[in-house]
Each structure stands twice: as structure tokens, then as C-alpha cells.
C-alpha positions in Angstrom: 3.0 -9.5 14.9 0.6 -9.3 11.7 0.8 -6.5 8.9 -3.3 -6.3 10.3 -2.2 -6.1 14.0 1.0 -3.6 13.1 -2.0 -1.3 11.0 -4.3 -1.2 14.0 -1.8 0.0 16.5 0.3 2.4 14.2 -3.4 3.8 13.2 -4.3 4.0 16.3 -0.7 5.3 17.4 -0.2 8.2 14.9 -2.8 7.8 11.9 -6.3 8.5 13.0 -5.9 9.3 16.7 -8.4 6.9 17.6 -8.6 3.4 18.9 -10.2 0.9 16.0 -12.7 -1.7 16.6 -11.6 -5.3 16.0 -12.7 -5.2 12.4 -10.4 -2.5 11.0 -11.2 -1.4 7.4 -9.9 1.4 5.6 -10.0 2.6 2.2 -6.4 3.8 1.0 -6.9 6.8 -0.1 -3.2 8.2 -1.7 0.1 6.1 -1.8 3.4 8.1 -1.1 6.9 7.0 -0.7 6.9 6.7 3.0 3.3 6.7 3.9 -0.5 6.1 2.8 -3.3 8.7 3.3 -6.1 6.3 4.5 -10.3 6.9 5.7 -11.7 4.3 8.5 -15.1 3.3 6.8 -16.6 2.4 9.9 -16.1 6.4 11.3 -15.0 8.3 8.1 -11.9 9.4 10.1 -8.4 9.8 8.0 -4.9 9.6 8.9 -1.7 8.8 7.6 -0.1 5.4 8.0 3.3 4.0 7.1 3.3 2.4 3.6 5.1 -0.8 5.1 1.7 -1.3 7.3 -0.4 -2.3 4.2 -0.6 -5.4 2.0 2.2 -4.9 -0.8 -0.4 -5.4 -3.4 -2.8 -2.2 -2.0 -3.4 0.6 -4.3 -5.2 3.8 -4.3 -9.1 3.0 -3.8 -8.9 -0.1 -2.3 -10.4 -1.5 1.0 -8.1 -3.2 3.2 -9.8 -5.5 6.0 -7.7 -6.8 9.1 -4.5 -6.5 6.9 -5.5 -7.5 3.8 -6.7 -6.4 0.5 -10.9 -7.2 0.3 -11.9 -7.2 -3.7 -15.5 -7.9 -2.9 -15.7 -4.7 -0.4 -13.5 -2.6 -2.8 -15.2 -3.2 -6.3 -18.4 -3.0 -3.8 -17.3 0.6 -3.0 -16.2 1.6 -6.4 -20.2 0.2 -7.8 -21.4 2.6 -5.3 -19.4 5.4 -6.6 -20.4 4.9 -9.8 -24.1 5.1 -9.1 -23.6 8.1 -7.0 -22.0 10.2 -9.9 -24.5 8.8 -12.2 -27.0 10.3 -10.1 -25.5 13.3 -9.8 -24.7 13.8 -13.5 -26.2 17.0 -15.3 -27.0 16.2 -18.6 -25.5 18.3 -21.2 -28.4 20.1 -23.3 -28.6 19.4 -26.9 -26.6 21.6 -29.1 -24.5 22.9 -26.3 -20.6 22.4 -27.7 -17.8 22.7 -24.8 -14.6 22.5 -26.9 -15.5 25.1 -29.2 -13.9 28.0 -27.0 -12.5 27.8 -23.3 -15.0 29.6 -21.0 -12.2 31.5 -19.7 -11.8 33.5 -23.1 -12.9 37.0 -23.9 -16.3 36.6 -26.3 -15.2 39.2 -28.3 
């Protein structure tokens, strides 16, 4: 049996609680010891697989497809992160220093 065909049935088994379509793709999300945090793209469903499931070569962000690591799909992703927090940047006004004193601190 396949690393992609072991992923879909322990996913489906004790990660997400759902049955996958064909085209598995999930985005690992945190690598432990014993098991991965991963998010189906296609629902936005997490769950928890064991580590051994993925391609040895998957880290944290990337998009695995069917078993194996996609670049295309994960750089892809990571453009579209980018953009998004560049969007949602708030521009810091002129004159405005934040390492002068912690915002925590008493004023006087």
C-alpha cells in the first residue's frame, strides 16, 4: 500500500473523521515526534495523522497531494499568504517609535 493510500485511510480512520475525495491534499500544519497536525484544503477540516503517513521530506506549511510533497501548490499557498497579510497590514504612522518603551510599562 502507498504512503498516499496509507494517509487517506488513517485520515479518514482517526485524523479528520471524514472520508477524503480521491484527490487528497492537506497542508501540514505542525510536525511532532509521533504525529502531524494537518487541514484538508478541499474542506478546511484538521486532524492529526501519524508522522510515518507523510513524505519524509514534508515540513510545516507544505501541501502534500496523494502522498507527496506539491512545491507548485505549496509556494502557491505561501504567495497567497503573503498577499493577504500585505493587505491586511496597518501602516505605522510617521514618527510613531515602538521600541522606545514596552506598552506594558507605567508612563510615569
Amino acid at each position: 500500500m502507498g504512503r498516499g493510500a496509507v494517509m487517506a485511510v488513517l485520515m479518514g480512520a482517526c485524523g479528520c473523521g471524514h472520508g477524503l475525495a480521491a484527490r487528497t491534499a492537506v497542508q501540514v500544519e505542525l510536525l511532532e515526534d509521533e504525529v502531524a497536525q494537518v487541514v484538508d484544503l478541499d474542506t478546511g477540516r484538521a486532524g492529526s495523522v501519524p508522522r510515518a503517513a507523510l513524505p519524509r521530506r514534508a515540513r510545516e506549511g507544505d501541501v502534500v497531494v496523494n502522498g507527496a510533497v506539491d512545491p507548485e501548490l505549496t509556494s502557491s499557498l505561501a504567495r497567497e499568504v503573503r498577499a493577504l497579510h500585505e493587505r491586511l497590514a496597518v501602516p505605522v504612522p510617521p514618527g510613531l517609535v515602538l521600541d522606545e518603551a514596552p506598552l506594558t510599562e507605567d508612563p510615569e
